[in-house]
C-alpha positions, 0 to 999 in steps of 0.5 A: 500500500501506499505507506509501505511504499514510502519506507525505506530498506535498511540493510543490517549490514554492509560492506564495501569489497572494493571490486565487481561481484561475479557470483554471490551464493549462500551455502546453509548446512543442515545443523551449521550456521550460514555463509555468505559466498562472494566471487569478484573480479580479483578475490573471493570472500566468505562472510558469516550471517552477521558480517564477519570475515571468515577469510578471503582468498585472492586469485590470479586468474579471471573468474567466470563463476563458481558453485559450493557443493559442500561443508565439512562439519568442524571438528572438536578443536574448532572454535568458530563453529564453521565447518570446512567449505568445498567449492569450485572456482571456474576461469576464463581460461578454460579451468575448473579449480576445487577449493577446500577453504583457502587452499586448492586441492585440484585442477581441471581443464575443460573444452570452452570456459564455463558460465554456469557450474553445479555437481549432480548426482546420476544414477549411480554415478555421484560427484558430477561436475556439469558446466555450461558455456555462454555458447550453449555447450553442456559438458559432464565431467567427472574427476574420480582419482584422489589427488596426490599433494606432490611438492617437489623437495627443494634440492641442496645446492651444490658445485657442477663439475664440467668434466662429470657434466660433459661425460653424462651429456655424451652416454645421454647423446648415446643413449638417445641416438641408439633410440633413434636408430633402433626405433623401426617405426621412427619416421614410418608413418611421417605423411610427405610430399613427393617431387620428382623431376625430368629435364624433357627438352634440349637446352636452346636459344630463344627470344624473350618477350618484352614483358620476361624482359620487364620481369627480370633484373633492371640493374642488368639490363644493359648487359643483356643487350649487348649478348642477346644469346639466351637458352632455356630449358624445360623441366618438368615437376611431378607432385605426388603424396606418399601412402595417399595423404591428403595434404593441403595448401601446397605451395612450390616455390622455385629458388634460381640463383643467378643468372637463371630465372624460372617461369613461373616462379611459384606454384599452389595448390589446394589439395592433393591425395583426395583427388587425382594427383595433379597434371605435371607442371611444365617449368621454363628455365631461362638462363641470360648473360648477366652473370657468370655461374657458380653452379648448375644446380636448382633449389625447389622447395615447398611448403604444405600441411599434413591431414594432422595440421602440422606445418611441413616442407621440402626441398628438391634439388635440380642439376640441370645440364651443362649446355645450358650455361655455354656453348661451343667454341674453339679451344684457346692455346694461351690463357692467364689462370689454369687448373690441373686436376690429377686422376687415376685413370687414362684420360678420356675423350673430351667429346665422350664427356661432353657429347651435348657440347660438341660442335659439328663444324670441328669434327667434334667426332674425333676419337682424338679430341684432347680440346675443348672450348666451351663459350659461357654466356656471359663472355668468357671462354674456358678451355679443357685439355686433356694430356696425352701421356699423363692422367691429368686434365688442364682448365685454363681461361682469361677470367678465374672466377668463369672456372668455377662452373666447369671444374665442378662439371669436368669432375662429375662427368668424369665420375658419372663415365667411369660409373657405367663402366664399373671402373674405381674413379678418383680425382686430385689436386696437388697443386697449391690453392689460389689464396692470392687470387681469392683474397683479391677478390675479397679485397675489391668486394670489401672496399666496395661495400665501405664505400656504399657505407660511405655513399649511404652516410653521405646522402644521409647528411646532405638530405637532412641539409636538403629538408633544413634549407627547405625549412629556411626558404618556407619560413622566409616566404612566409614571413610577412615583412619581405626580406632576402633568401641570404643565398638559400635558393642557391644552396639548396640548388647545389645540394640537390645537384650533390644528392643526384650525383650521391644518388647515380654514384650509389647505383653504379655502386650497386651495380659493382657490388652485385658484379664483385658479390658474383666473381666472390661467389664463383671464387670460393666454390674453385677454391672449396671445390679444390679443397675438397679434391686434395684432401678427398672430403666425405660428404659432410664434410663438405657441406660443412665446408660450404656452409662455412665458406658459403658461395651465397653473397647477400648484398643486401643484408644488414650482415655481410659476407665477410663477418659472417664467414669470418665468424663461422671460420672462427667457430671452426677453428675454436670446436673441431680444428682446435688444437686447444681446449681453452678456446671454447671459452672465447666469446664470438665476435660482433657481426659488424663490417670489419675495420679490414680484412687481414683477419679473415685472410689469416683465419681462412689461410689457417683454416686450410692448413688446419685441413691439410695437415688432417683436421677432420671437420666433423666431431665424433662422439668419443672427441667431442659432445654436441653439447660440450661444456667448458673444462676451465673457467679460467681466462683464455691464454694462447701459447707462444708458438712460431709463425707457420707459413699460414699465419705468417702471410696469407696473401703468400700462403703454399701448401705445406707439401714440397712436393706440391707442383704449381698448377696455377700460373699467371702471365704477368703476376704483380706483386700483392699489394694491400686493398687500398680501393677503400678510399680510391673507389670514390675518388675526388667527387663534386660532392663534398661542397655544394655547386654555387653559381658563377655570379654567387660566392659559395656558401658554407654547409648548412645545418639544421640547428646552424645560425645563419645572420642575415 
């Protein structure tokens, strides 16, 4: 009525929890005094019927909600009269946690985070957990183990001994490698794609369009119109899934190194081992005369996800045929580097070796061919003589870095000959290795690289000088009282004529480095290849190598190819080369452009003696675990010893044999001189000071925070 309407409620109590409330309950046992159950945001709280705190417990998870399905009665020693409260906490993520009071008992995980909790009881079946989510999904759980109250007892510190250390890391590196080896069901049922590939047409001579011109390199542009000799050839790539797996989101990406280039560069699909496999894919290869060859091999990868989800890829690798990259041409008698290559068997016709490359005009059919030309695209022409009464084979050329291509191809061939007649093969070099040619390849590539550092800061500089004279010039235009420009017009004239010649000189830069980054390429794979053949490397020992001396020269990157080669030698020398323990502990060096390059001159000279003299590259498990350990802690010391040969000079380096025969030979060989291209490659430029015109007097260099009086 309209009395009871004007009075007011009263609470008996109140109490201010300083937070959002969730979830409130009351939990009245039969023959117990009530509680008062308050989940918030950040605690939950029990209160007594009359307003006291029973005890709070704060939480450091998000709640959602929470259900008390249960008191303990107390027992005699308790006071209070409150019996012990049983309940559930449930999280945002995804988690059931039981309570005894303010101590947690249990923990669950649930399928989606639940906005309603309660225990039933089903038949015969007691304790069931049922949440409810905000999406509509019902789940029944039950946890029917008792916990086990584990702590993990707090261990007594004590010393690590490095030696006890490094021998447990071994028989634990045994223990599982023998696993892995003995496991026959170890990678069985591993769901993978298959690539398969086939060379199916001759490399030819072809034209190509305007818009496959536009595709490809810019900075090369110019020297592909003077050759205008381009081959191409056409592979085709097979996709296939083992054991019939359905594998989705397929996607090949074809990886050329220069001067190849692929069309079409990647290729995708959506599923494959549901279906038919797909038709084969047809991939032209084309081959211009931009840069010279390091090898003749192709990457393909792909990526692809199996039916479980999980992320994959592999990688196939394509050797495509030698007729690509050159053509015949007449053998040169005279040339400036020559290679000699020792074998142990008869030397073999050229034309039996090469039968795609002989030409028909020459007679190429003749039993009695010792001599071979061989014209790479790209201009140089390399020359292969057989001996007539030794077992040797002569590379010769004008330019080193064009014989990197075919040493390799003269060795495969060679191996691939034999092979079908069943005959032992094996091939050598005794020769010395050409250092001297390949450090001054690494000197002009570094100098190029400082003076691009040199370039970048320069254009820096004056671009900031550029936006503060454009500062100066709006100020003054829009100022109201009219005064002169002081000459601003004139030096900002001559900066942007400085920034123009900084911007042209930086191209060409650009375009000298990639010309040097490629030569460096083709430089290390003679001199790895050549390593190889003196010391008859395994196989992994010779992809350590060329991971280390890597023939991949970025010239974009932030880390070039000389601190990165530099720290991997390093490395080298400090694990599998080292000659002692106390090098381990030597921090690795900072990956910066380097002041100079003697260092890593020295430390490639040293990691081919090293080599020579039978240091193995790869670390058996009795020399060296994978995870080695330190034996002292002490700071490293080295030892006094004489200078080798390899430490005195690098530039001079030999191999230590004497009965070494020189098979590098040079016309007119100059004396090694120290890169000093550092601060002749850019030579007195018009770039220091701005241009001023003739009836101006020059201006000093302006900058940003300069005063200038007017």
């Amino acid at each position: 009525d309209a009395e009871h309407g004007k009075r007011r409620l009263k609470p008996d109590w109140s109490m201010n929890l300083g937070e959002q409330v969730v979830d409130i309950s009351v939990a009245s046992p039969v023959g117990l005094p009530s509680s008062i159950l308050v989940l918030g945001e950040r605690s939950f709280f029990s209160y007594s019927s009359s307003g006291r705190l029973l005890f709070m417990l704060k939480l450091d998870f998000v709640p959602s909600c929470f259900c008390c399905y249960g008191v303990v009665p107390p027992s005699d020693g308790d006071s209070g009269g409150y019996g012990r409260l049983q309940y559930m906490i449930a999280s945002q993520t995804k988690q059931v946690l039981v309570f005894k009071d303010a101590q947690m008992v249990w923990a669950a995980q649930l399928d989606h985070p639940p906005a309603a909790l309660a225990v039933g009881n089903f038949s015969e079946l007691s304790g069931v957990i049922v949440s409810l989510s905000e999406l509509g999904y019902l789940n029944c759980g039950y946890l029917g183990t008792d916990p086990t109250l584990f702590s993990v007892p707090i261990t007594q510190g004590r010393e690590v001994d490095p030696e006890e250390l490094n021998k447990e890391m071994k028989e634990l590196y045994k223990i599982i490698k023998m696993a892995e080896k003995d496991n026959p069901l170890a990678g069985h049922y591993e769901e993978c794609l298959k690539m398969t590939t086939e060379v199916v047409s001759v490399p030819r001579v072809v034209e190509l369009e305007e818009e496959q011109e536009e595709s490809g390199r810019e900075d090369g542009g110019e020297r592909e119109r003077e050759s205008e000799i381009r081959k191409c050839v056409e592979i085709k790539l097979t996709l296939e899934s083992e054991r019939g797996a359905t594998l989705k989101d397929i996607r090949v990406d074809l990886n050329p190194s220069p001067p190849l280039t692929t069309h079409p560069s990647h290729i995708h699909y959506h599923e494959i081992g549901s279906i038919a496999p797909p038709p084969p894919e047809v991939v032209t290869v084309v081959c211009s005369p931009v840069f010279l060859p390091v090898n003749r091999e192709l990457v393909i990868s792909a990526t692809y996800t199996n039916s479980k989800g999980v992320n994959r890829a592999v990688q196939h690798v394509v050797s495509l045929p030698l007729s690509l990259y050159c053509q015949p041409c007449p053998p040169s008698k005279v040339a400036e580097y020559k290679l000699t290559v020792d074998t142990n068997q008869p030397p073999v016709n050229l034309s039996d070796l090469f039968p795609e490359l002989v030409s028909q005009d020459e007679g190429g059919g003749d039993a009695s061919q010792k001599a071979m030309g061989f014209g790479l695209l790209a201009g140089p022409e390399v020359t292969i003589v057989a001996a007539k009464s030794t077992e040797r084979y002569r590379l010769q050329s004008d330019s080193f870095p064009a014989l990197a291509l075919l040493l390799d191809g003269l060795v495969l061939h060679l191996e691939e000959h034999f092979k079908k007649k069943m005959i032992p093969f094996e091939a050598k070099f005794s020769g010395s290795l050409p250092l001297n040619e390949y450090f001054e390849i690494i000197d002009k590539h570094y100098g190029i690289r400082v003076n691009m550092e040199q370039c970048k800061e320069l254009l820096k500089r004056h671009s900031t000088q550029f936006i503060a004279v454009q500062k100066r010039l709006l100020s003054r235009f829009k100022d109201k009282t009219p005064v002169g420009l002081s000459h601003f017009d004139t030096l900002l004239d001559g900066t942007y004529m400085q920034l123009m010649v900084l911007a042209d000189k930086k191209d060409s830069l650009d375009l000298e480095l990639m010309d040097l980054g490629n030569q460096l390429a083709c430089t290390t794979q003679i001199v790895t290849s050549l390593l190889r053949l003196r010391v008859q490397m395994s196989v992994e020992e010779y992809a350590i190598l060329k991971g280390t001396l890597s023939t991949h020269v970025e010239n974009d990157s932030e880390q070039g190819w000389e601190e990165q080669t530099d720290n991997s030698i390093i490395h080298l020398l400090k694990t599998v080369l080292s000659k002692n323990s106390k090098d381990l502990n030597a921090p690795p060096r900072p990956m910066e452009l380097p002041a100079n390059c003697q260092k890593l001159k020295r430390h490639v000279a040293l990691l081919c003696d090293r080599i020579y003299k039978g240091g193995s590259l790869i670390t058996s498990s009795d020399k060296q675990s994978p995870l080695s350990v330190p034996t002292s802690s002490q700071p490293q010391q080295q030892k006094q010893q004489p200078p080798s040969s390899s430490e005195a000079s690098a530039s001079s380096y030999r191999s230590p044999s004497h009965e070494a025969t020189q098979s590098l030979t040079k016309s007119t060989r100059s004396p090694r001189h120290q890169p000093e291209g550092v601060k002749e490659v850019l030579p007195s430029l018009p770039i220091q000071r701005p241009i001023p015109r003739k009836d101006v007097p020059f201006l000093p260099t302006l900058h940003e925070d300069s005063q200038v009086d007017s």
